[in-house]
N, C-alpha and C positions, 0 to 999 in steps of 0.2 A: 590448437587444442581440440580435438577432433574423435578421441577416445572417450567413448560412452561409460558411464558409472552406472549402476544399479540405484535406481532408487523408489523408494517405497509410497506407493500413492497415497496420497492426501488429500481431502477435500477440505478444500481453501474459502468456501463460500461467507468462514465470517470472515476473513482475512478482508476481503470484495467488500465487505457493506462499509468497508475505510474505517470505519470509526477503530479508533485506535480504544476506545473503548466496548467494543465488541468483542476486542480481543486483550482486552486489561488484563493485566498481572494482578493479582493481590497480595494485601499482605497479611503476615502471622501477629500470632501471640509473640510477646517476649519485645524486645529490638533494645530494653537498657543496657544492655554488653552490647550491641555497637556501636552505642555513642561513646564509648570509654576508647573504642578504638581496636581494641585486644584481637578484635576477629573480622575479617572481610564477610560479615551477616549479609545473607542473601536474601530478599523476601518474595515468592514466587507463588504464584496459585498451583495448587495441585494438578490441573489440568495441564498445564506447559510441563513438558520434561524435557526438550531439546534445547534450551539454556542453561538450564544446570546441568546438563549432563556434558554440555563439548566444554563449558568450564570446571566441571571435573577433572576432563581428560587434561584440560589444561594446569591443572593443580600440582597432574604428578609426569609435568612432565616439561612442557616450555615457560612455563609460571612457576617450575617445583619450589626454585629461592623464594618469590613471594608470599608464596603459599607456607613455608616453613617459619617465616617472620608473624606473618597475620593468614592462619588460617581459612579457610571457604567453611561457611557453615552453610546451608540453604536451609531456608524453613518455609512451610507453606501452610495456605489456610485456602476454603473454597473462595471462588471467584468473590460470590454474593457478599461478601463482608469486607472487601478492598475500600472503598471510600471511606466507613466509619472508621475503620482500624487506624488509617492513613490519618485522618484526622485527631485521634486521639494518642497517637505516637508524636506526632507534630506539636500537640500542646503539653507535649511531658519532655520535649527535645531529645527524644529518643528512637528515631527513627532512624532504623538499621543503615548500614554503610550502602548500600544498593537497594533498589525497592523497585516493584512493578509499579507503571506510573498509573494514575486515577482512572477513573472510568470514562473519561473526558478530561481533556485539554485541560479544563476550566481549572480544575482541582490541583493539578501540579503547577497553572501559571499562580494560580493562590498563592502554593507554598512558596512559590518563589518570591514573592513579592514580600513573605516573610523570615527571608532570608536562609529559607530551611532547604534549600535544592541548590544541588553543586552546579557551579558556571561550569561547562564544558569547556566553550569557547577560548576561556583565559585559562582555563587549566591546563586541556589539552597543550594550548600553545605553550605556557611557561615548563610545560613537561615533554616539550620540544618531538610531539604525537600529531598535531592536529593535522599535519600531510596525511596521515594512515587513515584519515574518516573521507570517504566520497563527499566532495564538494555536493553533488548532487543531494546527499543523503541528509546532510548541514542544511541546504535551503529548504529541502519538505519538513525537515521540525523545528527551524525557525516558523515556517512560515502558520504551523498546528501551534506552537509552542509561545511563541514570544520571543524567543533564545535558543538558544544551542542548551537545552537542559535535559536532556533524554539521548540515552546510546543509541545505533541504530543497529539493532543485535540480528534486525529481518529488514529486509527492504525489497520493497517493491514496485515495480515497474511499470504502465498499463496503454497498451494500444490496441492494433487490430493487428492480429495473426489472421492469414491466409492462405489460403489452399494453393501451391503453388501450379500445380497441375491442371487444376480447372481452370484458372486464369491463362495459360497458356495454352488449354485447349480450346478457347472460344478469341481469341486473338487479343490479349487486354493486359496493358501494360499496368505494372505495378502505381497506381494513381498515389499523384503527389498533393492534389489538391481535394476539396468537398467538391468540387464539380466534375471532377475526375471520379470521384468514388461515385457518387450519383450513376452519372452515363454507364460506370461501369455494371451499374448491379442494373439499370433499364435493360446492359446488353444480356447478363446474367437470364434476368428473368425469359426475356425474350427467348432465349435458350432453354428456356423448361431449369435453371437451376436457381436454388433456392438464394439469394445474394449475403444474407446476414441468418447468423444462430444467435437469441439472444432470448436471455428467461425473463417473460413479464411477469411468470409468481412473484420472484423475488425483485422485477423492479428496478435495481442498480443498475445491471447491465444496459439498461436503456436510459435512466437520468445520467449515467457517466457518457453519454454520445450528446445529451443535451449540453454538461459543461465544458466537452471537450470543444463543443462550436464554439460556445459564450469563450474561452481560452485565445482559441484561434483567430475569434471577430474584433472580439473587446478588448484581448489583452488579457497576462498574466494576473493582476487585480481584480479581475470582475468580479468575484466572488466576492472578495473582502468589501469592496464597495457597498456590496449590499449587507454584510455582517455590521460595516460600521456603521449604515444608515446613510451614505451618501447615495444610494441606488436603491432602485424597487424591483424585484422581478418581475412586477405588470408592468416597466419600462418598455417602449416599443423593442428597442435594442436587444431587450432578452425575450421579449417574447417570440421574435427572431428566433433565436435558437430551438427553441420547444416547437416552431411552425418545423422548423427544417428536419426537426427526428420526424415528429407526426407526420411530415410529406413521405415518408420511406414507408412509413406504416400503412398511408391512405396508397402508395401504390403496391403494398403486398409484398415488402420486399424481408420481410420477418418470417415469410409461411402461414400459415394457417394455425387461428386458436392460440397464436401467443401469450396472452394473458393465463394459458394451464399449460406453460413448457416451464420445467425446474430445473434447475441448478443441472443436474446430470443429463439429464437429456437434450440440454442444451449443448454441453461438450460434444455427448455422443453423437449430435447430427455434426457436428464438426469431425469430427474422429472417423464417421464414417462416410466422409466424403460426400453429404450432402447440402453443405453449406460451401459457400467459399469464404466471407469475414466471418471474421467472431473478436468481438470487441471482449480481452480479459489482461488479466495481471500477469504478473510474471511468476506466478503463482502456480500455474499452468504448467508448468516445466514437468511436474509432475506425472500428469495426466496424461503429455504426449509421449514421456519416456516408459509410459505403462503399454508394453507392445500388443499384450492382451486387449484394451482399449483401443490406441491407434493404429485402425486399420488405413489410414494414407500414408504413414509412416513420416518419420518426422523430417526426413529430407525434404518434403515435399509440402513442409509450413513452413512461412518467413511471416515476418515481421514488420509493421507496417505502422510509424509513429501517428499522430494522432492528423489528418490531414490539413493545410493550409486552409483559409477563408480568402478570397481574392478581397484585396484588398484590407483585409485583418490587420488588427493592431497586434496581435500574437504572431508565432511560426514554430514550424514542426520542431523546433531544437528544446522546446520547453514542455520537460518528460511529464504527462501524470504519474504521480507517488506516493504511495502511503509507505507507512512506518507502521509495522505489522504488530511489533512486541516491545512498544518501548519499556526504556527502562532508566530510573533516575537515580543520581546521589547522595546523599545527604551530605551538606557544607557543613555540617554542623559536628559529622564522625569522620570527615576529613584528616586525612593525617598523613606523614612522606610515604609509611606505608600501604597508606592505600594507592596514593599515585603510583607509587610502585608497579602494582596491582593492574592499574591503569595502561599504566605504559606499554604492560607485558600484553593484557588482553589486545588493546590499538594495535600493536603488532601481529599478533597471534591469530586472535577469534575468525578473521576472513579466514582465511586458510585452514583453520579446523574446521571450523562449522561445513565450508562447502564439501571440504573431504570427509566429515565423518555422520553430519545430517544432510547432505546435498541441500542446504538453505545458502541461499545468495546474503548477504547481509551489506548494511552500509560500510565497511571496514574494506581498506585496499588487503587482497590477495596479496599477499609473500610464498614466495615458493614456487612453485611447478606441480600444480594440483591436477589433473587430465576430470576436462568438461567434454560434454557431450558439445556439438557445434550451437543448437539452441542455447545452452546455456553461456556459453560463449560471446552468442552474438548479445543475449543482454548485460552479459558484464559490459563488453566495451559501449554500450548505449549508457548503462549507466555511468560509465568512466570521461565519457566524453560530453555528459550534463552536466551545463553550471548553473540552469535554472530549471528546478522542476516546480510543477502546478497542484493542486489538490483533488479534490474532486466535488461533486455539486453538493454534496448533504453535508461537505466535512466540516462548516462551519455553523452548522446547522444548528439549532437545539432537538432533543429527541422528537416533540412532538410533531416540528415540520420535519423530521428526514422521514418518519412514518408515512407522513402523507404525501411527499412524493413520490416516497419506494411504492407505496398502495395506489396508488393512479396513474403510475405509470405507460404500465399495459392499457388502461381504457387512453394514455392521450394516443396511442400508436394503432390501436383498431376505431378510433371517432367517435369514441363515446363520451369522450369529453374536448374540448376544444383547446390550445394551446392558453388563448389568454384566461379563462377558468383554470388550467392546472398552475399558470406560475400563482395566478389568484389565490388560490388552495394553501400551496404553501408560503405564499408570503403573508396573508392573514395568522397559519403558525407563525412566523418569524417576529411577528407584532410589531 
């Protein structure tokens, strides 16, 4: 699949701060007609329009039976009033057949515990679909969610892209391990080139290299360890990981003035061939198929999983991933025609969405859709993951993701020390 699409540039940067709450759906006024069942009620924030609209196209056309049985209605409201709306649809049992999910985890693992959010898991399966969802796509909102309770309508993918050409003009094999990647950016430097693009305004791009170590060292869990209180991030173990970014930082291996490179200009020293990594999502697809922007051209970035720790309780096979646009059920407006509904989109939505929004989503491709090779090689990474991993703020509460995203950049130019910043935010974590 080697035929390039056209697609329209996007900047992805809330997509990157993970929180599937960053990029929350909300919901509307109304949702008593879809507890009745009579319509497939859609409830979406005004600001998303690439989910309603490829199931649109789905309505009147691979969906058109389901859609004549029980309708698509979509209704929307601004972002800011999703949580209370959700809530107060919840305690009237009237919340629409589909809903954008909370602003946080928290709120949809609630409803579920109040039996108000449709099991995927068992449904999908009894609706004889649950093949059509990426394994991969299942274990990152298990692992946000509790459960299988959220569609994966966007999925994303997150390692190091680089520069194929500068790596092969200074003699440096694609590194498979963190000591590998090291040596390679000493040899980088040493060469007058820049080894890593990454933006310390916004922070992420560098706390996601600190859990990709903690991943690789500790194992898949590490994270949750410290959500459930069995771990600290002032643990030696983790503070490990925050010495091992800060060492990339204390040798210079970010460039100059990190702490004031943003979001775009971070891509564009990658774009324009003066970085060689750049740690980002799959999200990106974007940005390199923008020819305007990249000037290396995209033959000449590969892709590069997140590297081994020697001796690590993790390994490269376990993808970071968020879940960009969840979206939940209602068990409650459940009905044979909504599985209907179900069945047709589990089949369908991969293959539209990437053909008519160029969005990757967790849903297996049907058909013969022509990807660009980029977008190709992260389908089969993500076809070929049975376990993916989270990221370092995802299990966070708001006010510690804050303050790792904001101290980021000082642990990486030594303005602050590694065991003060897990300090920082494990003090947030209480």
């Amino acid at each position: 699949m080697s035929t390039a699409f056209t697609r329209s540039r996007r900047t992805a940067a809330i997509i990157a701060t993970g929180a599937a709450g960053l990029l929350a759906l909300t919901a509307c006024a109304g949702g008593g007609g879809a507890a009745s069942g009579s319509s497939f009620s859609f409830l979406v924030n005004q600001e998303n329009t690439t989910i309603p609209e490829v199931l649109k196209s789905l309505s009147t056309d691979q969906c058109q039976a389901e859609n004549e049985t029980q309708a698509l209605q979509v209704e929307t409201v601004p972002q800011t009033q999703l949580d209370q709306k959700l809530q107060l649809l919840a305690g009237q049992n009237a919340l629409p057949t589909q809903y954008a999910a909370g602003n946080a985890p928290a709120l949809t693992k609630e409803l579920a515990k109040g039996g108000q959010v449709l099991d995927l898991q068992k449904t999908l399966t009894d609706l004889g679909v649950i093949d059509q969802i990426e394994p991969a796509a299942i274990s990152t909102i298990e692992q946000l969610y509790g459960g299988f309770n959220v569609l994966p309508y966007q999925y994303n993918i997150e390692g190091i892209w680089y520069n194929k050409k500068l790596l092969a003009d200074n003699g440096i094999d694609v590194p498979s391990t963190w000591s590998e990647l090291t040596a390679d950016a000493a040899k980088l430097q040493g060469a007058g080139v820049q080894p890593f693009s990454a933006s310390g305004e916004q922070g992420w791009p560098i706390t996601r290299l600190i859990s990709g170590y903690i991943f690789r060292d500790l194992g898949p869990d590490a994270l949750q360890k410290v959500a459930d209180g069995q771990a600290k991030l002032t643990d030696p173990e983790y503070v490990a990981a925050a010495q091992a970014v800060a060492d990339l930082g204390t040798a210079g291996y970010f460039g100059q003035d990190v702490g004031s490179i943003d979001y775009d200009t971070a891509f564009n020293t990658f774009l324009t061939g003066k970085s060689a990594f750049f740690y980002m999502g799959s999200w990106a697809l974007a940005n390199f198929a923008d020819d305007a922007a990249n000037q290396i051209g995209s033959e000449n970035i590969g892709f590069l999983p997140f590297p081994d720790v020697q001796g690590g309780a993790g390994d490269s096979s376990q993808t970071p991933a968020n879940v960009g646009l969840p979206m939940a059920l209602s068990a409650k407006a459940y009905n044979d025609n909504t599985g209907a509904w179900l069945t047709c989109i589990s089949k369908n939505y991969g293959a539209q969405s990437l053909s008519e929004a160029n969005t990757i989503s967790g849903f297996k491709v049907n058909g013969d859709v022509k990807v660009d090779d980029l977008t190709a090689l992260v389908q089969e990474r993500i076809a070929s993951t049975k376990e993916s991993v989270l990221w370092f703020e995802a299990l966070f509460n708001a006010k510690a993701t804050e303050t790792s995203q904001k101290n980021a950049a000082q642990l990486v130019t030594g303005a602050i020390s590694p065991q003060d910043f897990m300090g920082l935010v494990q003090a947030d974590l209480g």
